[in-house]
C-alpha positions as CSV (number, residue, x, y, z in Angstrom):
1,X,0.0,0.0,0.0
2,X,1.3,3.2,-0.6
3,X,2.2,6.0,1.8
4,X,-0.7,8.4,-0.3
5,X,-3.0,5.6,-0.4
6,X,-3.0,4.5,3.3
7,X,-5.2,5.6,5.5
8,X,-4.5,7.4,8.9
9,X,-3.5,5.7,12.4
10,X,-6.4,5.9,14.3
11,X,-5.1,7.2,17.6
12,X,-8.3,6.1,20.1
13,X,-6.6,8.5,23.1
14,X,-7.5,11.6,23.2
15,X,-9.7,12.1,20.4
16,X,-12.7,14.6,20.4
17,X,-16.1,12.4,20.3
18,X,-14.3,9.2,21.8
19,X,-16.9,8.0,23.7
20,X,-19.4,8.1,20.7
21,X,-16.3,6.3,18.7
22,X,-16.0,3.5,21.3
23,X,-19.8,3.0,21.3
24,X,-19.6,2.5,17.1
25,X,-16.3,0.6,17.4
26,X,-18.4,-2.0,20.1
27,X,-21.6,-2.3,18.0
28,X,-19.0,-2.7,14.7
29,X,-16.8,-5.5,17.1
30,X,-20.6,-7.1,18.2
31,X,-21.7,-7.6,14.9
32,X,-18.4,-9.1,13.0
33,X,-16.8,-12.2,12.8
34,X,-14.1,-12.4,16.0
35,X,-11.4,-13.0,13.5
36,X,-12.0,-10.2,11.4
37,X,-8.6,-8.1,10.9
38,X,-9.2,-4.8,11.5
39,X,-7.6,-2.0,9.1
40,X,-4.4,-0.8,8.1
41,X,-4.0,2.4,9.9
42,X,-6.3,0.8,12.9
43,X,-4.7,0.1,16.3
44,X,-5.0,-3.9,16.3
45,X,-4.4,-4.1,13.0
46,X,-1.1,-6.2,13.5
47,X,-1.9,-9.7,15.3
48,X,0.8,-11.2,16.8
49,X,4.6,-9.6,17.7
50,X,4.0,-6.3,16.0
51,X,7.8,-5.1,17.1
52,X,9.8,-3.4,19.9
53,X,10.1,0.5,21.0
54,X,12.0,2.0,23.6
55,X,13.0,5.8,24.5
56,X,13.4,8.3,27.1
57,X,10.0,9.5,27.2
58,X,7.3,7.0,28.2
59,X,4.8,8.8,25.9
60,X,6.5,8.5,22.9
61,X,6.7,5.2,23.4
62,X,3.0,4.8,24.0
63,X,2.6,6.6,20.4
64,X,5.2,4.1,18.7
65,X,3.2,1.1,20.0
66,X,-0.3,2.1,19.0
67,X,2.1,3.0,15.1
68,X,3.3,-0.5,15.0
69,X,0.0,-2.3,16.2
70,X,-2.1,0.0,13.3
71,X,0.5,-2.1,10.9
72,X,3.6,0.9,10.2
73,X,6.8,0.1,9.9
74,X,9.8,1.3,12.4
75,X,10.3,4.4,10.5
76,X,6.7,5.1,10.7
77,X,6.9,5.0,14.3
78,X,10.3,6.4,14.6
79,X,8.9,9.6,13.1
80,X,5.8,9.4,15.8
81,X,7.7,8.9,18.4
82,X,10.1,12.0,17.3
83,X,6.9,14.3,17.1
84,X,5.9,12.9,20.3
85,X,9.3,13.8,22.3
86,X,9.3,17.4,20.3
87,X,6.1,18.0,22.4
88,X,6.7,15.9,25.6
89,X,10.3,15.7,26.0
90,X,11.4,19.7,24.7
91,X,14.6,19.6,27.1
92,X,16.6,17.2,25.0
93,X,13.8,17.1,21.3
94,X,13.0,20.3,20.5
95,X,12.2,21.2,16.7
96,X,15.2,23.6,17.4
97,X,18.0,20.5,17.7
98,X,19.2,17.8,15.1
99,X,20.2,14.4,15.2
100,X,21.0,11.0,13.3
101,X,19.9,8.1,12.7
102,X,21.0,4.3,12.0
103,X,18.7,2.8,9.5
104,X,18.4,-1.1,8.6
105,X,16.0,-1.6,5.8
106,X,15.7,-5.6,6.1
107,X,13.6,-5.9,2.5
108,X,16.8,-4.0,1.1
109,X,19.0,-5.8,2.8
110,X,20.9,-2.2,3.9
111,X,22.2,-0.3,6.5
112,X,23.0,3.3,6.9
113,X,23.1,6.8,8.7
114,X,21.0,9.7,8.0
115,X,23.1,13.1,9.4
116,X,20.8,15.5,10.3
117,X,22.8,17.8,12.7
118,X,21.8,21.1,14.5
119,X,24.3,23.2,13.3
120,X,25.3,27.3,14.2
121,X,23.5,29.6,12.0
122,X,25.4,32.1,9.7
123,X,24.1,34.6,12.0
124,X,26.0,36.8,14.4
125,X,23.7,37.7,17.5
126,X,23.3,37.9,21.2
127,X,22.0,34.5,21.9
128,X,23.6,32.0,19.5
129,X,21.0,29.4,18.4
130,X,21.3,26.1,15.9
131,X,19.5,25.9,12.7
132,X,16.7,23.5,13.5
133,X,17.3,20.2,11.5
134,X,15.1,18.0,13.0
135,X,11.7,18.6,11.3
136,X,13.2,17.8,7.8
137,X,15.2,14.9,9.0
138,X,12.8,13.0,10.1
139,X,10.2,13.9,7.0
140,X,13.3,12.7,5.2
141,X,13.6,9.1,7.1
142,X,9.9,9.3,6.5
143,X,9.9,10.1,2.7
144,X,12.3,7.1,2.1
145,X,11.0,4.3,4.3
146,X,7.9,5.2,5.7
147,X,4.4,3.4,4.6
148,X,1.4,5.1,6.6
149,X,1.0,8.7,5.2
150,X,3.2,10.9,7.4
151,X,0.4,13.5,7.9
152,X,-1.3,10.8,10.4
153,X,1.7,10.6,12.4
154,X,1.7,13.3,13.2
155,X,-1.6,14.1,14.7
156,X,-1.6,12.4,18.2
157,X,1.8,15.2,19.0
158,X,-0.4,18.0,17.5
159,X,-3.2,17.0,19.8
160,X,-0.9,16.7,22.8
161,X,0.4,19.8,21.6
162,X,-2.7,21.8,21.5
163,X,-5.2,20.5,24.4
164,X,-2.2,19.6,26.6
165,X,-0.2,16.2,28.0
166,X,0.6,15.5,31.9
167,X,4.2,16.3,32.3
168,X,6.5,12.7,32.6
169,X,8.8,12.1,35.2
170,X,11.1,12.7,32.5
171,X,10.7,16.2,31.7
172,X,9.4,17.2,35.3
173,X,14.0,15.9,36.5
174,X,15.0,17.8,33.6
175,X,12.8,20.7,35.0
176,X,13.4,20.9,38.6
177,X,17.3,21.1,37.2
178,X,16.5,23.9,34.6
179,X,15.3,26.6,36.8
180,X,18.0,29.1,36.3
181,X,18.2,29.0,32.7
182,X,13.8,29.2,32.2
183,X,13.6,31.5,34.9
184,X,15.4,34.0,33.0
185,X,12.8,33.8,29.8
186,X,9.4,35.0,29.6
187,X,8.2,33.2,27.7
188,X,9.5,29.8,28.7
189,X,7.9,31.0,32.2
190,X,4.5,31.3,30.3
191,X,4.8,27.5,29.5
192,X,7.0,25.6,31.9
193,X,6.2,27.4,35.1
194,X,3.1,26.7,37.2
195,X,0.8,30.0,39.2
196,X,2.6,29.8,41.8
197,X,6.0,30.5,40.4
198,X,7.6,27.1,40.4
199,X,8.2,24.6,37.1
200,X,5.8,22.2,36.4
201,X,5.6,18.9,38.3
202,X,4.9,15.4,37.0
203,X,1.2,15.2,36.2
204,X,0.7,19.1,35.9
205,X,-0.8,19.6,32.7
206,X,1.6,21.1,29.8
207,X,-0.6,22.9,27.0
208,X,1.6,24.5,23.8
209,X,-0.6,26.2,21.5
210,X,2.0,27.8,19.6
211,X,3.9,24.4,19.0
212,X,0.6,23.0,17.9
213,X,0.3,25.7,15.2
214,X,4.1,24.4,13.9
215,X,3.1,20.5,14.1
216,X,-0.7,21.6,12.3
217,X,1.6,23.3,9.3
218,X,4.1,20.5,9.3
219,X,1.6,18.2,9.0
220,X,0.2,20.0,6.0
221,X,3.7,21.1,4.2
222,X,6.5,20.0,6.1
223,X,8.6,22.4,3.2
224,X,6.6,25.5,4.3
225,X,8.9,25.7,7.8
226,X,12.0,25.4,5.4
227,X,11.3,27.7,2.4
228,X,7.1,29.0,2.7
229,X,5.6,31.4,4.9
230,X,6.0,29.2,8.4
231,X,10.1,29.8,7.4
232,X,9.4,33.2,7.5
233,X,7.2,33.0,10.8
234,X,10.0,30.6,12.5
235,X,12.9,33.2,11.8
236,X,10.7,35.8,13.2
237,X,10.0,34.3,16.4
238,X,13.4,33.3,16.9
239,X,15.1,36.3,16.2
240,X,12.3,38.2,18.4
241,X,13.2,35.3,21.3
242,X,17.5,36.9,20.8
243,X,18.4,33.4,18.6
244,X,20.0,33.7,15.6
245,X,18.6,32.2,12.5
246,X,17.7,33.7,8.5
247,X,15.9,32.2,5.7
248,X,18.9,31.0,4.1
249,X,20.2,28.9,7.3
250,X,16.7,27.1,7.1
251,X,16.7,27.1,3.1
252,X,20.3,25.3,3.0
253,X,20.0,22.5,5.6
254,X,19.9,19.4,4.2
255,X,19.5,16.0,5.6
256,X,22.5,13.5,4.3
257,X,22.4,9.5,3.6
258,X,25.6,8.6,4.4
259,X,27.5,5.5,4.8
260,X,28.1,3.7,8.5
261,X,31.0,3.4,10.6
262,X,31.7,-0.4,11.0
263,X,33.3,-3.1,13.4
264,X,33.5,-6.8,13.1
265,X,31.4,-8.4,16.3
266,X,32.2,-12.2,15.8
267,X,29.8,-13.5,12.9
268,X,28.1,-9.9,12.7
269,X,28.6,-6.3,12.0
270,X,28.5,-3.2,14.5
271,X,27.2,-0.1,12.7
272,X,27.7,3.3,13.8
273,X,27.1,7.2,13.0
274,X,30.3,8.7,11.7
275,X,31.0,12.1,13.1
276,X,30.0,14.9,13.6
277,X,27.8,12.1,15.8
278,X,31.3,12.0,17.9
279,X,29.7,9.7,20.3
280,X,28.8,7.3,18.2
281,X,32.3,7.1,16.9
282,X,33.5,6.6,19.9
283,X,31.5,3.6,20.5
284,X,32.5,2.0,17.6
285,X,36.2,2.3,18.8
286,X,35.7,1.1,21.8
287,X,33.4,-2.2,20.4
288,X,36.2,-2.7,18.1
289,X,39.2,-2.6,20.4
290,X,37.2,-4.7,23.5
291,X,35.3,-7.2,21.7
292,X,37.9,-10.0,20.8
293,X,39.6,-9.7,24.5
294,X,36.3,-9.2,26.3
295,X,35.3,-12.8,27.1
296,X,39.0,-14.0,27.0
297,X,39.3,-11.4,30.4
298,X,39.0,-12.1,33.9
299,X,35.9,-10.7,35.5
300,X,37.8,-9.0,38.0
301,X,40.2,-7.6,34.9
302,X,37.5,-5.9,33.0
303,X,37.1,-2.8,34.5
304,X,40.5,-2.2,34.1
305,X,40.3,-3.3,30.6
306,X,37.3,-1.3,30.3
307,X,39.4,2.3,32.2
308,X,42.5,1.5,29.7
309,X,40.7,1.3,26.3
310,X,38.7,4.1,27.2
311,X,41.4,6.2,28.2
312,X,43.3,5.5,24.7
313,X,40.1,6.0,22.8
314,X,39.4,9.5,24.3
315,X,43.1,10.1,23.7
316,X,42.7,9.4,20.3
317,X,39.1,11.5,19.9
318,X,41.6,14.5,21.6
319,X,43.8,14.0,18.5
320,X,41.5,13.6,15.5
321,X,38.2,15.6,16.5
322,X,37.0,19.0,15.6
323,X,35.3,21.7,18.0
324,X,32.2,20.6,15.9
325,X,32.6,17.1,15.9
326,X,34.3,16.7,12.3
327,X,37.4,15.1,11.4
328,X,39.8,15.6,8.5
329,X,40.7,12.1,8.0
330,X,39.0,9.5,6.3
331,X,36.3,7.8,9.8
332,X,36.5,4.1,8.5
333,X,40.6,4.9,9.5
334,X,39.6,5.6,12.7
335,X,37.4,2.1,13.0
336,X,40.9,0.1,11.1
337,X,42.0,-2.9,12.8
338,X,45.4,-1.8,12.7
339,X,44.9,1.5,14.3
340,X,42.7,0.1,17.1
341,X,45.1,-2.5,17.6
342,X,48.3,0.6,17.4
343,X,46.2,1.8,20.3
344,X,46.1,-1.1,22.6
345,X,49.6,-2.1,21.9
346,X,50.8,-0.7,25.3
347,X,47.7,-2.7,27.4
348,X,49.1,-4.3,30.4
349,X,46.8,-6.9,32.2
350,X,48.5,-6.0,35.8
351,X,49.2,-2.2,35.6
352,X,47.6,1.2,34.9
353,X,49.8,2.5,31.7
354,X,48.8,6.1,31.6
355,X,48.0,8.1,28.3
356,X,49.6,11.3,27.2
357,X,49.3,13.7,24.5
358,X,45.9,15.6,26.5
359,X,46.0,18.8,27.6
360,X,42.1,18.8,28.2
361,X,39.0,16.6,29.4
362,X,36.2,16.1,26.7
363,X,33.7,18.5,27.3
364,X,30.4,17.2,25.9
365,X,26.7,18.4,26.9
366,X,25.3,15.6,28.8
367,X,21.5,15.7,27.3
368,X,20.0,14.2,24.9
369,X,17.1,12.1,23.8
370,X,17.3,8.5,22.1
371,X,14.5,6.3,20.9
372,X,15.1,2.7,19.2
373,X,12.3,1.3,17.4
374,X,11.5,-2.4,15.5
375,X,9.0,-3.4,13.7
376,X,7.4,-6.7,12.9
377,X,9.3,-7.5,10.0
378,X,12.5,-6.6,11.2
379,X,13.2,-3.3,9.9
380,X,15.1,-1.2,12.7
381,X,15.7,2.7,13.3
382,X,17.8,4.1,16.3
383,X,18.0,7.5,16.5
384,X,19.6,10.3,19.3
385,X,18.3,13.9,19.1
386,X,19.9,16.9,20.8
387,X,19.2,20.6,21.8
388,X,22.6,21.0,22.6
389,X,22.1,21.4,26.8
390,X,19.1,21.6,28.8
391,X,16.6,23.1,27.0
392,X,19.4,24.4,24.5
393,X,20.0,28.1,25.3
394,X,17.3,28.3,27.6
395,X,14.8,30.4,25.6
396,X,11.9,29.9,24.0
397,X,10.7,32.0,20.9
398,X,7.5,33.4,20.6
399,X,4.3,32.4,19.1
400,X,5.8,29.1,17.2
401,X,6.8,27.7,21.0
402,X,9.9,26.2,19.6
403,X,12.9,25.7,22.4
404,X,15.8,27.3,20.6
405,X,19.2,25.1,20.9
406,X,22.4,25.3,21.7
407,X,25.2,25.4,19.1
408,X,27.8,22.7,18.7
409,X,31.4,23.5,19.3
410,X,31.6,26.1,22.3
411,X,30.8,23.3,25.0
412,X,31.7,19.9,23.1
413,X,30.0,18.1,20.0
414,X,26.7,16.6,19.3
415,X,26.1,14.0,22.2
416,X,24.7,12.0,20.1
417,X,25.3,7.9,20.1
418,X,24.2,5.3,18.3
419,X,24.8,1.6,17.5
420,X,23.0,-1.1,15.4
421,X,24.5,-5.2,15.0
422,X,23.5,-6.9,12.0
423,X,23.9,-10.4,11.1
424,X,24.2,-9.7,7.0
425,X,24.3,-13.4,6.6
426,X,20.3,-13.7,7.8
427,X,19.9,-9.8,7.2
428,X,18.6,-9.2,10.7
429,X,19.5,-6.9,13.8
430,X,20.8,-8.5,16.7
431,X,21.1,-5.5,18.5
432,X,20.0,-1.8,18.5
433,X,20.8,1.0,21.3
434,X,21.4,4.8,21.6
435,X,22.9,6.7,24.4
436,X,22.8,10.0,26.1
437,X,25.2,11.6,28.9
438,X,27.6,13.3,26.8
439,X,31.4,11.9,26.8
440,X,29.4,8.8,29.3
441,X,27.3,7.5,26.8
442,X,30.0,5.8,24.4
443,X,31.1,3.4,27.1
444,X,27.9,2.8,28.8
445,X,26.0,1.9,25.2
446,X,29.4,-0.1,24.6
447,X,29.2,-2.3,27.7
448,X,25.4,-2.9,27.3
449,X,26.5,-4.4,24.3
450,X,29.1,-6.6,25.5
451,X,27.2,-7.6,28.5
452,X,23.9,-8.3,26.5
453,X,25.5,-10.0,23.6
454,X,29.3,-11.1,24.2
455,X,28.1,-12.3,27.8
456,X,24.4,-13.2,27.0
457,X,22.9,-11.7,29.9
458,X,19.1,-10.5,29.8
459,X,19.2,-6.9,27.8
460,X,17.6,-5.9,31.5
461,X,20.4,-6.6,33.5
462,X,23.0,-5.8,30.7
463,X,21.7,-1.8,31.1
464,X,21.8,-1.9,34.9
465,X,25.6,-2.9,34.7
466,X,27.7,-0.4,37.1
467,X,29.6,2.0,35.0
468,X,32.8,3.7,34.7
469,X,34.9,6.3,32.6
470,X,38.5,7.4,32.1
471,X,38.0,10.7,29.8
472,X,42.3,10.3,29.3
473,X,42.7,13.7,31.2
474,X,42.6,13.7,34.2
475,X,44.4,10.8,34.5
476,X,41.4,9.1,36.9
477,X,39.3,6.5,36.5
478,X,35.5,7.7,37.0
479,X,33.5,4.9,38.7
480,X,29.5,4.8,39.1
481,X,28.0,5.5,42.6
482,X,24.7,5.2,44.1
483,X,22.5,1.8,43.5
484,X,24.4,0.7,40.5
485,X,27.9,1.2,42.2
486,X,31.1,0.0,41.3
487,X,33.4,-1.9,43.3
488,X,37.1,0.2,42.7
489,X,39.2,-2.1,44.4
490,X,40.1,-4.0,40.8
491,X,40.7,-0.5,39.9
492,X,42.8,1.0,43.0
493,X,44.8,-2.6,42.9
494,X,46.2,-1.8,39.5
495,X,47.2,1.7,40.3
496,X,44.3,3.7,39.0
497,X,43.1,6.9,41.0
498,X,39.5,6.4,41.2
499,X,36.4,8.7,42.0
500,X,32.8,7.7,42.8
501,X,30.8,9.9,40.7
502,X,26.9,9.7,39.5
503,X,26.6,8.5,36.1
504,X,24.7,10.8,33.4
505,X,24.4,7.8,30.8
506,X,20.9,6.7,30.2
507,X,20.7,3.3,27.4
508,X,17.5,2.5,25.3
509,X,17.9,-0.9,23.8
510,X,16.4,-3.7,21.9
511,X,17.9,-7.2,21.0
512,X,16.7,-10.1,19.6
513,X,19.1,-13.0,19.8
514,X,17.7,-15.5,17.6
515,X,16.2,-13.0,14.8
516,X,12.5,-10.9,14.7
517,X,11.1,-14.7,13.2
518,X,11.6,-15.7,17.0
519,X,10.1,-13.0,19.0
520,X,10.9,-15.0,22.2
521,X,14.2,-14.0,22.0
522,X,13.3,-10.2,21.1
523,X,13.9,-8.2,24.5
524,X,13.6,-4.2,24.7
525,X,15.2,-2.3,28.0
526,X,15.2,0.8,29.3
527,X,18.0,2.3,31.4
528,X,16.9,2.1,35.4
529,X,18.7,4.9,36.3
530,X,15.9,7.4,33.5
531,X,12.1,7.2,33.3
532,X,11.9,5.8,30.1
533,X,9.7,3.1,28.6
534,X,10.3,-0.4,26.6
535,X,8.1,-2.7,25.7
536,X,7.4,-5.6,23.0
537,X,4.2,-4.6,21.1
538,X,1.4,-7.5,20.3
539,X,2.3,-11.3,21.3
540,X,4.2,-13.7,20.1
């Protein structure tokens, strides 16, 4: 069926005359056949495993189920779930940010990236703010693998939008943190704050007419916010909110296919986002130089296995990375067997061998938003979205409601991380997983990896695994506190300093270990130490 030809997902929350529509969709259900399959586009469409989602905000995840049950593929519900985030999740998915995207199409039997970053605008001005990328990139991921017509995906986030949605744990931490920087704004006070003068708790309602009116014209022309009137509206409201932005910065962004980053995993491939997605990078460095020694290492040596590659791998991102996240060599170089293995040449079981060559630790903004999405037939998309800080620059622009973000460079690269296994020989995703918590997230997605698929432990338990970092500079091994603590006595024994620190990392995952044909095997996790959702959709 084609996208023009399919009909709209019938969201059943929310919508105005429900109760009427439940009392026609019980009369319709009394008087058919039991067996009767119900619409494409219809929640209940799909009977049986329908697919995994997971993400940082519980809500969007809701939205991604009810996708894949109405029979839409991953990047259908990918894009929902995006919408959904931009509305319920603003601190880390505003329309204001950009991100990437791992894509494994299994009918096509391909994998690759879609860069959509958030970059400055050409723009001098007070306030610097990023050209917002993430409306066309996700039309984009839409225009090329989506199947229900995009227009319907977006309508549950416009109605959460406009009549309002109970704030998430989620949001409401990233809140209670943000009150210096929305304090400061008018008209972020007009939406985030309560009566009373404090931010909005979980469960307070959170209305945004003016980010309805955006979602209502994307919905309509997604090109009109790029090059139509609502481009014209957008720069208006930013530059009346002090961001920086012209027609031409939203004219020339441009979503780019791109090929991945990859690693050899044993029988399978590790995919990742070459940079400016820096963290993703960095992941796939790490998977490469870990993976043949991981199981070959004492239990009680893998932390300082763990501190020692990272240390090098940082060292290395010192030497080769931009302000910006670029690099002027050729990526697959940095993801070469030989230089990996140039790196680890020094690695001594017993003994802390310290780096040198770093002058400075990685400075990355710890926020960001991931969602991870599989659909029945197999097809995958992963995806990590950023505003560049907490709510980006801390302002919100007028009328349109969009948070305006940060710009990449001054305080680190785009935190954005992403990894996707694939077994080329069946043509299915063993495992799929993003990250946020800036220069944390590489490791911690790395070592849900090896714990969940190396050691074959229960995704679950794989993305409760205590935690640890060695940024290179300082010369200290960071260890996780708190109910996921880390023992540092393997650490201290080998002559590492070591620090108990909280962890900013938060995982989304899914992993199927015997293929989507065996949903029994399909698992998806969410990190305990965040508030957001997993969950398999239908039944097996």
């Amino acid at each position: 069926m084609s996208k023009d030809q399919s009909p709209s997902v019938e969201m059943l929350r929310g919508r105005r005359g429900r109760g009427l529509f439940a009392v026609v969709v019980a009369a319709s259900l009394a008087a058919c056949s039991a067996v009767e399959k119900r619409p494409v586009g219809t929640v209940g469409h799909v009977r049986g495993f329908a697919g995994m989602v997971a993400a940082d905000e519980p809500r969007a995840v809701l939205v991604g189920r009810d996708v894949l049950s109405a029979g839409g593929n991953a990047a259908d519900a990918a894009v929902a779930m995006y919408f959904t985030m931009a509305v319920t999740y603003p601190s880390a998915a505003s329309l204001g940010g950009g991100g990437s995207c791992i894509v494994h199409d299994k009918g096509k039997k391909k994998t690759e990236v879609m860069e959509f970053p958030a970059m400055a605008s050409t723009m001098a001005g007070a306030v610097p703010s990023a050209v917002p990328a993430n409306p066309r990139g996700f039309f984009a991921l839409h225009a090329k693998y989506g199947k229900l017509r995009f227009e319907s995906l977006l309508a549950e986030p416009e109605r959460m939008a406009r009549q309002g949605v109970p704030v998430s744990r989620a949001l409401a931490s990233d809140l209670s943190r943000a009150v210096p920087v929305l304090g400061r704004d008018p008209v972020a006070r007009s939406i985030f704050f309560r009566p009373d003068g404090g931010v909005l708790r979980e469960g307070d309602m959170l209305a945004q007419p003016g980010l309805a009116t955006v979602i209502a014209n994307i919905r309509r022309n997604t090109g009109d916010f790029y090059v139509g009137v609502g481009a014209r509206e957008v720069v208006r409201s930013v530059q009346a909110a002090g961001g920086t932005l012209t027609l031409e910065d939203l004219r020339d962004i441009k979503p780019v296919w791109r090929e991945t980053l990859t690693v050899k995993t044993g029988f399978e491939t590790t995919h990742v986002a070459p940079p400016p997605s820096v963290g993703s990078t960095v992941a796939g460095q790490l998977t490469g130089a870990l993976w043949e020694r991981w199981k070959e290492t004492p239990p009680d040596e893998r932390p300082h296995l763990l501190a020692e590659t990272s240390a090098r791998v940082f060292a290395d991102r010192a030497r080769w990375m931009t302000p910006v996240g670029q690099t002027g060599e050729a990526p697959a170089g940095l993801m070469a067997a030989a230089h990996l293995g140039a790196m680890m040449a020094d690695y001594a079981p017993a003994t802390h061998v310290p780096v040198s060559g770093v002058s400075a630790p990685p400075s990355d903004f710890p926020l960001g938003a991931g969602l991870a999405v599989m659909d029945g037939e197999g097809a995958t998309v992963v995806c990590g979205v950023t505003t560049h800080g907490l709510f980006g620059s801390g302002r919100v622009a007028p009328v349109t409601g969009i948070v305006l973000a940060g710009i990449p460079g001054p305080f680190g690269p785009p935190p954005i991380t992403t990894m996707m296994t694939v077994n080329h020989n069946s043509d299915e995703v063993r495992f799929a997983g993003t990250a946020s918590g800036g220069a944390t997230a590489p490791l911690a997605l790395t070592q849900s990896l090896l714990a969940a698929v190396a050691e074959d432990k229960p995704l679950s338990d794989a993305l409760g695994m205590p935690r640890l970092i060695h940024p290179a500079f300082p010369d200290a091994v960071f260890v996780e506190n708190g109910p996921h603590a880390l023992d540092p006595a393997p650490l201290q024994g080998r002559g590492h300093q070591v620090n108990a620190v909280a962890m900013p990392s938060r995982v989304q995952a899914l992993i199927c270990r015997e293929g989507y044909n065996n949903p029994d095997s399909c698992e998806a996790a969410t990190d305990p130490r965040g508030f957001g959702l997993a969950m398999k959709v239908g039944q097996p």
